[in-house]
C-alpha positions as CSV (number, residue, x, y, z in Angstrom):
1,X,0.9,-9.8,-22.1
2,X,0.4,-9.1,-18.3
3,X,3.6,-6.5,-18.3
4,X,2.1,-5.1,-21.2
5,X,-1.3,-4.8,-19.4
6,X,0.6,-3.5,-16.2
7,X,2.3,-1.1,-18.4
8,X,-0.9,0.4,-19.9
9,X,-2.6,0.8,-16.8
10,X,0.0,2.7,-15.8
11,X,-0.6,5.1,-18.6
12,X,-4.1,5.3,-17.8
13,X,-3.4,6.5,-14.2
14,X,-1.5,9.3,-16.0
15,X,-4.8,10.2,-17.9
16,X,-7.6,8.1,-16.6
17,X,-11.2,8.2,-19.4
18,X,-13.5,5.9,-19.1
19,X,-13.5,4.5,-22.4
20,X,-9.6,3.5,-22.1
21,X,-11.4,2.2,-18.8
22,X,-13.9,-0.2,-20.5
23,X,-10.9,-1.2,-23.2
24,X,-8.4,-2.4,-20.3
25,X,-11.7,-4.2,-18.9
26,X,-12.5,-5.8,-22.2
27,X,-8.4,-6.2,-22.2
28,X,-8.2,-7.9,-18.4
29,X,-11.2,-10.6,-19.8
30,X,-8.9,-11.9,-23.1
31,X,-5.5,-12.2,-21.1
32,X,-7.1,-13.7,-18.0
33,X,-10.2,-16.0,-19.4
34,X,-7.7,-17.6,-21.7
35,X,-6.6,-21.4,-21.4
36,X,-2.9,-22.6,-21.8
37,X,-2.8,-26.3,-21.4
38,X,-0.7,-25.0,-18.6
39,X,-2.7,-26.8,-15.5
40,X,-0.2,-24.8,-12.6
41,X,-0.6,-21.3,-15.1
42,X,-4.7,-21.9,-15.6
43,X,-4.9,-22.3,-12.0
44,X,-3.0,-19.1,-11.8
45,X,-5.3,-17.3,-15.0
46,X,-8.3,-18.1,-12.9
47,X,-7.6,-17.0,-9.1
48,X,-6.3,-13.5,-10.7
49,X,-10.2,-13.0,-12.7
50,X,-12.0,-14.2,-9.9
51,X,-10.2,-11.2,-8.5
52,X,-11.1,-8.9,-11.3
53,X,-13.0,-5.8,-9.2
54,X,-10.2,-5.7,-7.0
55,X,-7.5,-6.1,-9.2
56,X,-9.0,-3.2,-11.8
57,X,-10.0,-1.2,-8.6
58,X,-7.7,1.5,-10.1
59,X,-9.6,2.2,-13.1
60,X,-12.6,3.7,-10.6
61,X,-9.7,5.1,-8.7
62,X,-6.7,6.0,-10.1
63,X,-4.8,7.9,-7.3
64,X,-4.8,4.1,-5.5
65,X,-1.2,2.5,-6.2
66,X,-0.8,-0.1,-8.9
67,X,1.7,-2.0,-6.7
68,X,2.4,-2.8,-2.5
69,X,5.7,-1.9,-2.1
70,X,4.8,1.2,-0.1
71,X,3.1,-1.2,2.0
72,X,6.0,-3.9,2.3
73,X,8.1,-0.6,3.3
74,X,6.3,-0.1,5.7
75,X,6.2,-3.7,7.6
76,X,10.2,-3.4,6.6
77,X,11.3,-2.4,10.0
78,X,8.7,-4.1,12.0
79,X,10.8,-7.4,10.4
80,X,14.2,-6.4,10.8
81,X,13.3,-5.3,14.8
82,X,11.7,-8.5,15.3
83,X,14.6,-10.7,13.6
84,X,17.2,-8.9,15.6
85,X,16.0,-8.5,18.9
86,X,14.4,-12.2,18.6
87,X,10.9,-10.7,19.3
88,X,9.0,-9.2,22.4
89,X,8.0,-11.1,25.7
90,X,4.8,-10.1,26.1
91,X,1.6,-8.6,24.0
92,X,2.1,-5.7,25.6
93,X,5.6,-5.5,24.1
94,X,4.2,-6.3,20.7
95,X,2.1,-3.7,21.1
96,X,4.2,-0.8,22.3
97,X,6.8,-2.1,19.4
98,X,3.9,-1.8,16.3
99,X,2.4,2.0,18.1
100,X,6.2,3.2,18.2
101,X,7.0,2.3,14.7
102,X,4.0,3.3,13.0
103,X,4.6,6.7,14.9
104,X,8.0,6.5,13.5
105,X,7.4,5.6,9.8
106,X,4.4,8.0,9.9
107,X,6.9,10.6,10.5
108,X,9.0,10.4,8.8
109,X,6.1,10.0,5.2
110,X,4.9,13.8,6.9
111,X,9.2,14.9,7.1
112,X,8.9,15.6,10.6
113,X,11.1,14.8,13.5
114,X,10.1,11.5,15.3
115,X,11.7,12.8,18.4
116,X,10.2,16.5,18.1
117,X,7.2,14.8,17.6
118,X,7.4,12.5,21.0
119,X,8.3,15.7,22.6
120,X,5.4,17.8,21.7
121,X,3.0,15.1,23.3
122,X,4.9,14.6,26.0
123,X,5.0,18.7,26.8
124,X,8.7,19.2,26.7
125,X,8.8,22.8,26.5
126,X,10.2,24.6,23.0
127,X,8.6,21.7,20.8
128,X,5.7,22.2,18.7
129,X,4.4,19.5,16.4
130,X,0.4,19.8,15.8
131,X,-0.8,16.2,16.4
132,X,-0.9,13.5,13.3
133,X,-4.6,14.0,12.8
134,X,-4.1,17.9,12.3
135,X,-1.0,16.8,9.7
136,X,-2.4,14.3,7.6
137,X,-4.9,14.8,4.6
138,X,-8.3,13.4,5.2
139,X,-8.9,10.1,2.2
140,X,-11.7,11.1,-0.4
141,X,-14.4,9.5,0.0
């Protein structure tokens, strides 16, 4: 039932309406204020209502994702840097790691150069990248 669901407020991003809105609502309520017997799966049931508004935030909004992995992409090479180098020695480190990255993955979502990028701050001569405020759209609000 909750693939189904998933599956059907996938549609409704396609063609949001608020009365397919109030029926995946009315939807949510049966599926996740029923009982199974199931003590581990109840427990389960109730922690995913009590997060009802945030987990149906989509039907307000429906250009916000359905799912994280975007967001686990992103921490992706943050991991893999960490794991192989062992970590940083100091916060400083950590930090300069995190800003570099983010620069990097940020990027490369806009399909510009990392390095041309770099260079345009730093004033190398030839390179011209506007800076990331001037490149990325502002949220609606």
């Amino acid at each position: 039932m909750i693939w189904w669901f998933y599956r059907q407020l996938k549609a409704f991003k396609a063609d949001p309406s608020p009365q397919r809105a109030a029926e995946l609502r009315a939807r949510f309520d049966r599926i996740f204020k029923r009982r199974t017997g199931y003590a581990t799966l109840d427990s389960l049931l109730k922690r995913l209502l009590a997060n009802k508004d945030e987990l149906l935030r989509v039907l307000e909004r429906p250009e916000i994702p359905l799912n994280t992995n975007a967001s686990e992409n992103d921490i992706r090479a943050v991991v893999t840097k960490r794991k192989i180098s062992g970590g940083t020695v100091s916060e400083n480190g950590r930090s300069a790691r995190d800003v570099m990255l983010g620069l990097a993955k940020t990027c490369a979502k806009l399909k510009i150069s990392f390095f041309d990028y770099l260079g345009a701050r730093l004033g190398i001569p030839g390179l011209q990248v506007q800076p990331l405020a001037c490149l990325i759209a502002p949220v609606p609000s």
